[in-house]
C-alpha positions in Angstrom: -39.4 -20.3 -19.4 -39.2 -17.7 -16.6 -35.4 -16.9 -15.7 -34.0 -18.0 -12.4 -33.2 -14.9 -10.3 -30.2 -14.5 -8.9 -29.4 -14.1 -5.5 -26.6 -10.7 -5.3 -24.0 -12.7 -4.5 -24.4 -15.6 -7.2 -24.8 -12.7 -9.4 -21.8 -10.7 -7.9 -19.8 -14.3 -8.5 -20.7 -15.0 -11.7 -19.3 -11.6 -12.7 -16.2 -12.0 -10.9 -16.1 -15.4 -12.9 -16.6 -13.5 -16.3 -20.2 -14.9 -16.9 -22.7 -12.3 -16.0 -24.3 -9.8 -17.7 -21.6 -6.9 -18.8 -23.9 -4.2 -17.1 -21.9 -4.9 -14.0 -19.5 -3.0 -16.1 -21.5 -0.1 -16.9 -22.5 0.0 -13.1 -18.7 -0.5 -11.6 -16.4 2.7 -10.7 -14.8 3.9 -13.3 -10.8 2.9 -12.8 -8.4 2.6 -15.8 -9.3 1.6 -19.2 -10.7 -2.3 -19.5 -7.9 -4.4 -21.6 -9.2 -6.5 -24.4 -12.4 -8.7 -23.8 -11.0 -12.0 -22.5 -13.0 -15.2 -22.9 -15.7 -16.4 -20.1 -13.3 -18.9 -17.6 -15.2 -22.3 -17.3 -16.9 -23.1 -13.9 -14.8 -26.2 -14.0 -11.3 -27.2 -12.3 -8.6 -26.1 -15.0 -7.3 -29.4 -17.3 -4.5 -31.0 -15.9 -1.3 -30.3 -17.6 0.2 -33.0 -19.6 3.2 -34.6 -17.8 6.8 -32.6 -18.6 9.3 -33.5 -19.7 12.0 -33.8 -17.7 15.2 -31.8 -18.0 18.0 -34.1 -18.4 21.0 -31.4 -17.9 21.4 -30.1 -14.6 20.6 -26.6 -13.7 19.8 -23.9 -11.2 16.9 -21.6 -11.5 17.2 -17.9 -9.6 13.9 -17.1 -7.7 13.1 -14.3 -5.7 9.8 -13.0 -4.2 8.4 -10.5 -1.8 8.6 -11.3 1.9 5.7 -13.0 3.6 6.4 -15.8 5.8 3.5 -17.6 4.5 4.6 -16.8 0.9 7.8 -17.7 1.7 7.6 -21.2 3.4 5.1 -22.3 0.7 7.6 -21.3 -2.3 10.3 -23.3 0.1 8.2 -26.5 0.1 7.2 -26.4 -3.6 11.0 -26.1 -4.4 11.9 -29.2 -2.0 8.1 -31.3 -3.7 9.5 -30.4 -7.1 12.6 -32.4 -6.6 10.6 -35.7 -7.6 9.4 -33.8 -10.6 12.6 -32.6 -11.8 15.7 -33.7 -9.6 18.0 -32.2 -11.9 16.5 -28.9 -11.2 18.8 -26.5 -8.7 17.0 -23.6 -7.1 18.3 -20.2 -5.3 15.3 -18.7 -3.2 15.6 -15.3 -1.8 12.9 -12.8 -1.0 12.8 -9.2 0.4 10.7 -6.9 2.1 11.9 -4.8 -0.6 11.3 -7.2 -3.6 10.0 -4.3 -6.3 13.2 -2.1 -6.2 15.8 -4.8 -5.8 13.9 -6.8 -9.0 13.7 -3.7 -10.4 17.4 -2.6 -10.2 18.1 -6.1 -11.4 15.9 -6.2 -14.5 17.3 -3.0 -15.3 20.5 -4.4 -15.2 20.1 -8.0 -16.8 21.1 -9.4 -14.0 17.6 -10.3 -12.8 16.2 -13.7 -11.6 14.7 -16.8 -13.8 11.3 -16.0 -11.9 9.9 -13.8 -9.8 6.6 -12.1 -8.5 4.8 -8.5 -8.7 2.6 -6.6 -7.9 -0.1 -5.1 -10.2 1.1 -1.3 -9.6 4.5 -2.7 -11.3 2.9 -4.5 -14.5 3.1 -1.6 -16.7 6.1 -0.5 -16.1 7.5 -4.2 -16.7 5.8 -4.3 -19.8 6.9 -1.4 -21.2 10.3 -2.7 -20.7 9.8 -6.0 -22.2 10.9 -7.8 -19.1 8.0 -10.1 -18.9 8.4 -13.3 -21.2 5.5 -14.5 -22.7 3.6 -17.8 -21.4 4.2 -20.6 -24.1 1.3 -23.1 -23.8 3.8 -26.2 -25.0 5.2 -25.8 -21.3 1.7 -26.7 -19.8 0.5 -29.5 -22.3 -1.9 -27.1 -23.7 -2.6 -26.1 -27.2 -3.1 -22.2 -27.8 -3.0 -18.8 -25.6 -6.6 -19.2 -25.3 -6.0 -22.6 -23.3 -4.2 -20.9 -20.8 -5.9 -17.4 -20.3 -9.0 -19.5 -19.6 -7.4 -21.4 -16.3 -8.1 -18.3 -14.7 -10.6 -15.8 -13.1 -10.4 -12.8 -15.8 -10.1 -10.4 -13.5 -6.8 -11.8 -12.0 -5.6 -11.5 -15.4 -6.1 -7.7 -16.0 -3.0 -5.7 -17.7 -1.2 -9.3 -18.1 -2.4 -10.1 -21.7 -1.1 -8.1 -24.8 -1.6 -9.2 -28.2 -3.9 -12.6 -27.0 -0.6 -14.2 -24.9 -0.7 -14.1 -21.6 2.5 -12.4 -19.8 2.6 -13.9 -16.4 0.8 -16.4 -14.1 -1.8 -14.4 -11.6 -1.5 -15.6 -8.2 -2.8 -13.5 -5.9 -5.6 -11.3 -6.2 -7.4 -9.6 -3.1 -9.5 -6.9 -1.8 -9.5 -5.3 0.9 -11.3 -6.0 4.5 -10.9 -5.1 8.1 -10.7 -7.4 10.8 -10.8 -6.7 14.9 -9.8 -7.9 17.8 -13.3 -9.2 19.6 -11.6 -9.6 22.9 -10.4 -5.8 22.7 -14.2 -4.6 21.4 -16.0 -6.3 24.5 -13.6 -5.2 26.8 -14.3 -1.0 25.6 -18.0 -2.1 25.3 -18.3 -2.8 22.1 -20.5 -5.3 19.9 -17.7 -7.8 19.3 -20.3 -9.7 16.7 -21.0 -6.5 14.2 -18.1 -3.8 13.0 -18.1 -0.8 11.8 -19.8 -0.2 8.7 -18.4 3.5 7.7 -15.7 5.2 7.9 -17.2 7.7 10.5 -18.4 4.7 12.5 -14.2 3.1 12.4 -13.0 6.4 13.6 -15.4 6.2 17.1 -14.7 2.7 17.2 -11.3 3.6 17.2 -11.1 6.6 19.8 -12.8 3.3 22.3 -9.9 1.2 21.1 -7.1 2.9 21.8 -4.8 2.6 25.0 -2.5 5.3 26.1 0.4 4.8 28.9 0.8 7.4 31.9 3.1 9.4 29.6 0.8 9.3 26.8 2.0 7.0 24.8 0.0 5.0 22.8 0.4 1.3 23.6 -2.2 -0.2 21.6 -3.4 1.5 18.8 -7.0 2.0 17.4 -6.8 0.8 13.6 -3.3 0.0 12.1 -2.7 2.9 9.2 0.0 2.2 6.4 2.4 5.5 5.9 4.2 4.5 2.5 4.2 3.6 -1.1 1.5 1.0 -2.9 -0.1 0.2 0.8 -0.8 3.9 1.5 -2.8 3.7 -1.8 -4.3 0.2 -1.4 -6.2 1.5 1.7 -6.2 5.5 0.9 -7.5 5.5 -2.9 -11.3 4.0 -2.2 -11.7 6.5 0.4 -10.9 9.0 -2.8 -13.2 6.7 -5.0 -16.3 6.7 -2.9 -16.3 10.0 -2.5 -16.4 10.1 -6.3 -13.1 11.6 -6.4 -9.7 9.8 -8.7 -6.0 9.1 -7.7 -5.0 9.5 -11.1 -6.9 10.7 -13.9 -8.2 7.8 -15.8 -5.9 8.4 -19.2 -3.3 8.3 -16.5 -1.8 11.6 -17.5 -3.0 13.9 -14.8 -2.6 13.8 -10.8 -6.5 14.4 -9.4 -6.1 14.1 -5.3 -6.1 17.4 -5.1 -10.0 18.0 -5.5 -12.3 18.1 -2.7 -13.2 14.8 -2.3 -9.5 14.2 -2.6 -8.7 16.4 0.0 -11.4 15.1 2.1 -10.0 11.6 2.0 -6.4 12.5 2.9 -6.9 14.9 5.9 -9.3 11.9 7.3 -6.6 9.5 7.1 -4.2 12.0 8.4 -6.1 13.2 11.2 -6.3 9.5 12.4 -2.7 9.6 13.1 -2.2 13.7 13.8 -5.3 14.5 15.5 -6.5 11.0 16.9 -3.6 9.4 17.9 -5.5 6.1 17.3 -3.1 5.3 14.9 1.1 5.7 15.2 3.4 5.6 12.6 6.3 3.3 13.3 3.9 1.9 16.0 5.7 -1.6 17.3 5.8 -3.5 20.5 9.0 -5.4 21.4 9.0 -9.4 20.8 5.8 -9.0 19.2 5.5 -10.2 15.4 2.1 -9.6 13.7 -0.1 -6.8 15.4 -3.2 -7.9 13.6 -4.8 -10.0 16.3 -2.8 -9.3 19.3 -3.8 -7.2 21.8 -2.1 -4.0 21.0 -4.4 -3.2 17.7 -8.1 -3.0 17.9 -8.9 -3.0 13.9 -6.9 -3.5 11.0 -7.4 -3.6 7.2 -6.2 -6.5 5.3 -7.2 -9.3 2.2 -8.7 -12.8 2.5 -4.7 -13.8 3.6 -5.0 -12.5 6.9 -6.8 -15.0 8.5 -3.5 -17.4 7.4 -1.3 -14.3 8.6 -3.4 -14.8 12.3 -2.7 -18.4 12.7 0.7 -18.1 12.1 1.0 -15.2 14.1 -1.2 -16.1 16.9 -2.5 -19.9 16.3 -4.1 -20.2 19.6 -6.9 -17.4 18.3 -10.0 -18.7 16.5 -12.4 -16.9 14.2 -15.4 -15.3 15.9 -13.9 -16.0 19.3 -10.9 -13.9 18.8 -11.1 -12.1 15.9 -13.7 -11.3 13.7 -14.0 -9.3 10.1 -16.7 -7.0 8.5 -16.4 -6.1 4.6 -14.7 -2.7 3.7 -16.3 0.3 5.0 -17.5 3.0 3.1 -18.2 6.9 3.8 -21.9 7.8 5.3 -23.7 8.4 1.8 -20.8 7.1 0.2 -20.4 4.4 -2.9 -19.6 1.1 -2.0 -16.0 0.8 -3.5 -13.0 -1.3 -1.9 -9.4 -1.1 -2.8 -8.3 -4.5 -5.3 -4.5 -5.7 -5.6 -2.8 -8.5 -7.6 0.6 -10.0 -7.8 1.7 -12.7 -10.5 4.4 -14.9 -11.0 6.4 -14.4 -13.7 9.4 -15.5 -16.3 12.6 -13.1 -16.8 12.2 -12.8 -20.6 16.2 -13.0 -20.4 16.0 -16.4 -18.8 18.1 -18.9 -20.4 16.1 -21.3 -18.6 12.3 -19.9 -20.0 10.6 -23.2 -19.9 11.7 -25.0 -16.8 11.1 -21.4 -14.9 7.4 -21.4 -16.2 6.9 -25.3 -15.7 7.9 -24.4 -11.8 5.2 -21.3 -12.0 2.6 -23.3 -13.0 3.5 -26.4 -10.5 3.4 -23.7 -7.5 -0.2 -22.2 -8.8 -2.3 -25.4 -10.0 -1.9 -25.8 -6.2 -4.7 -24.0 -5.0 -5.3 -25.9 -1.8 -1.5 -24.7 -0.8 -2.4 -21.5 -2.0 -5.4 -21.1 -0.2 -5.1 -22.7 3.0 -1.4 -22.2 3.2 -0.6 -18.9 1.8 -4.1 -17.6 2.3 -4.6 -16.2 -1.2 -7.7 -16.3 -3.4 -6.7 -19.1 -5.9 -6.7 -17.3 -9.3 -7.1 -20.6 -10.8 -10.7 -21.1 -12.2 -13.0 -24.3 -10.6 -11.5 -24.3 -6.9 -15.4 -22.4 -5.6 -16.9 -25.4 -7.2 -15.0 -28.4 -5.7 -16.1 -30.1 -2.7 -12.8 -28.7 -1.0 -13.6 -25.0 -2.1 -17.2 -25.2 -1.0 -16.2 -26.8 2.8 -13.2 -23.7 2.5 -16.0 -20.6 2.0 -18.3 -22.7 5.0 -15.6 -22.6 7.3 -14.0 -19.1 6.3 -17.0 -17.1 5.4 -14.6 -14.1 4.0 -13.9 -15.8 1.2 -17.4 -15.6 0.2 -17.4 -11.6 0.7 -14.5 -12.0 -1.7 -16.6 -13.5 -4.1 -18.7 -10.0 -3.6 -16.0 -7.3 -3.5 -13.5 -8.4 -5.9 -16.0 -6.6 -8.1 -16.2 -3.8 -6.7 -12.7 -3.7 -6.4 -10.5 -0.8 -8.2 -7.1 -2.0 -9.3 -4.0 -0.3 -8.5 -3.0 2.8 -10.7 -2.1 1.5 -14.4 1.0 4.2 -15.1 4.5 2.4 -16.0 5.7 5.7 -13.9 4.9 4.3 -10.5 8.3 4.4 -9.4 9.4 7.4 -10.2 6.3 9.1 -8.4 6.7 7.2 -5.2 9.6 10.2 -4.2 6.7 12.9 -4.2 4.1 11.1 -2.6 6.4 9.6 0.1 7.9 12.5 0.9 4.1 14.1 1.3 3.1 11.5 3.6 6.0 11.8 5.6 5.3 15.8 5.7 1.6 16.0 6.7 2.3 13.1 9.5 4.7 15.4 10.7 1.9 18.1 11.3 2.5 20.1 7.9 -1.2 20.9 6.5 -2.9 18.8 4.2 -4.2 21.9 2.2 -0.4 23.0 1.6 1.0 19.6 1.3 -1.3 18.4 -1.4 -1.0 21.4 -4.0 2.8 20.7 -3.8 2.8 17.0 -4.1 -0.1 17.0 -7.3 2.3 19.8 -8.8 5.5 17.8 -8.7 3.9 14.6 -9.5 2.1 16.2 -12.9 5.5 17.5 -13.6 6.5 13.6 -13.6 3.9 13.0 -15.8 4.5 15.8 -18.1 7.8 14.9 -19.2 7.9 11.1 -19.2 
């Protein structure tokens, strides 16, 4: 029998699912070295958990997350739904703009929450330092390790298994995108229907978009840019990557941005901001909360939770009437690669309360209509594309769908457990080339202090 041929994105699915051939391995950039081979996830909705039991002594579970409104008033009505599953069950919520220092200073103290969530660029260094607590299948109904690692996509799970026990429930895992503002591309003559497809392309879409005051101010700004830590290197590293260039050597022992294609990358990004003014750092406008589809930002890169971050924002504006999106650019020539970032949820392994903290974990992810629609994450959760919800979801927000696509061509954050301590170096970099020092002396200085990091860790 002749085999079916796959369309590119049923094949670009079934890879993100784990079922395709493992040449999309051998054809995907090169990133950080692949964790053990995980089991295929099922094309079916996960099994539904056996009923807990339900804690008798009354309690109070400590959880803190990152701040995202979305995030945030999901995590709120979970905690006050949960009360008819466990009404002896207390909770303390905070969350912070902030959330990966102040969890780290806690951790490193003891004095850290029951459960919390991370992002990917921390999961190494939490690891290392044994703060993680292992998933324990009894909590979920389920039998074995291999029960639970398969209730997910694997490549939500990457870096969060060690030893075939899964260290912490993925919950979001994104690529990234950019959207625009139609309204703003028809009114500088733009096809508000098509974006730009490369990098050169964003940057004379940008000089349209951009809006100066009689002073020369900017007052609405080309493309948003991000000028710090892990966001600088969510949207920065592909440019890197497609150029054929590394962040960070792939043994993780050796800064590489220094090379040409490196260097290329950087003084583009710079230059937006230096040279082009079509992007300000510290750029705000009074009153105004959420410049991705207003009126004072043309484009903007983002994940598959913008859209949510757009109606909350601005809930009068409607897809392909306001706003629009086109997958992540690439350079003229250039690979397609897109920049990939997870965050998981995950147990204090110094909780005294282990099991009721990863009973609420999995309560908050086997909600993947709440995720989805209300947060506006991709569910990690395997089955969701196939139910009749999930299908009518991808219909209506066809972004999902380029998900589906780019997740596998997404690369993951760096994998070093010495994030934090390089963030000083690269921050301060940053900081100096926006402020008009050049890239070509900046660089040199910044790959020299971070190997130096490296070197003696």
């Amino acid at each position: 029998m002749e085999a079916k041929k796959l369309s590119r994105r049923e094949f670009m699915r079934l890879a993100v699912l784990g079922m395709a051939s493992v040449t999309v391995a051998a054809c995907a950039p090169k990133a950080t070295p692949a964790p053990a081979a995980q089991p295929a996830a099922p094309p079916t909705v996960a099994p539904k958990a056996a009923a807990p039991t339900k804690t008798e002594q009354k309690l109070t579970l400590r959880m803190q997350t990152h701040s995202y409104a979305p995030l945030n008033a999901y995590v709120e009505r979970k905690i006050g739904e949960y009360k008819d599953v466990e009404p002896n069950i207390e909770f303390q919520y905070a969350f912070s703009s902030e959330d990966w220092a102040k969890i780290l200073a806690s951790m490193a103290a003891g004095t850290g929450p029951d459960g919390f969530n991370q992002g990917d660029w921390q999961y190494p260094k939490f690891m290392q330092n044994g703060w993680m607590a292992p998933v324990v299948p009894e909590y979920f109904g389920l039998g074995s390790d291999e029960e639970v690692i398969s209730q997910f996509f694997p490549a939500s799970t990457l870096e969060l298994i060690r030893d075939g026990q899964l260290y912490g429930l993925p919950f979001e895992w994104q690529c990234s995108m950019l959207y625009y503002n139609m309204k703003l591309f028809e009114e500088v003559g733009l096809d508000p229907n098509k974006g730009p497809s490369t990098w050169e392309e964003v940057l004379d879409y940008a000089l349209k978009l951009v809006n100066f005051d009689a002073q020369g101010n900017v007052i609405r700004e080309g493309i948003g840019q991000s000028y710090t830590g892990i966001w600088t290197l969510i949207r920065w590293r592909p440019f890197i990557h497609q150029l054929g260039g590394r962040w960070l050597s792939e043994d993780g022992k050796k800064m590489e941005f220094d090379s040409p294609e490196g260097m290329k990358a950087i003084q583009y990004n710079v230059d937006w901001t230096v040279k082009h003014r079509v992007a300000m750092k510290g750029f705000e406008v009074p009153g105004v909360t959420g410049l991705g589809g207003s009126p004072y930002r043309g484009m903007w890169v983002s994940g598959a939770h913008e859209p949510a971050s757009i109606k909350r924002n601005w809930p009068d504006h409607q897809y392909k009437v306001d706003w629009n999106y086109t997958p992540y650019p690439t350079w003229e020539g250039g690979k397609k690669v897109t920049g990939g970032w997870r965050w998981g949820l995950f147990c204090n392994s110094a909780s005294q309360h282990k099991g009721e903290t990863w009973k609420f974990i999995k309560y908050m992810v086997d909600d993947w209509e709440g995720v989805l629609f209300d947060v506006g994450y991709y569910p990690s959760i395997t089955g969701w594309l196939d139910t009749p919800k999930g299908k009518e979801a991808v219909e209506k927000g066809p972004w999902l769908a380029e998900m589906v696509d780019d997740l596998a061509l997404a690369i993951p954050q760096p994998m070093t457990p010495f994030w934090d301590e390089l963030t000083t170096p690269w921050n301060d970099g940053l900081d100096r080339m926006h402020a008009g020092e050049a890239v070509e002396t900046v660089v040199p200085q910044m790959v020299e202090q971070m190997n130096q990091i490296l070197a003696q860790s």
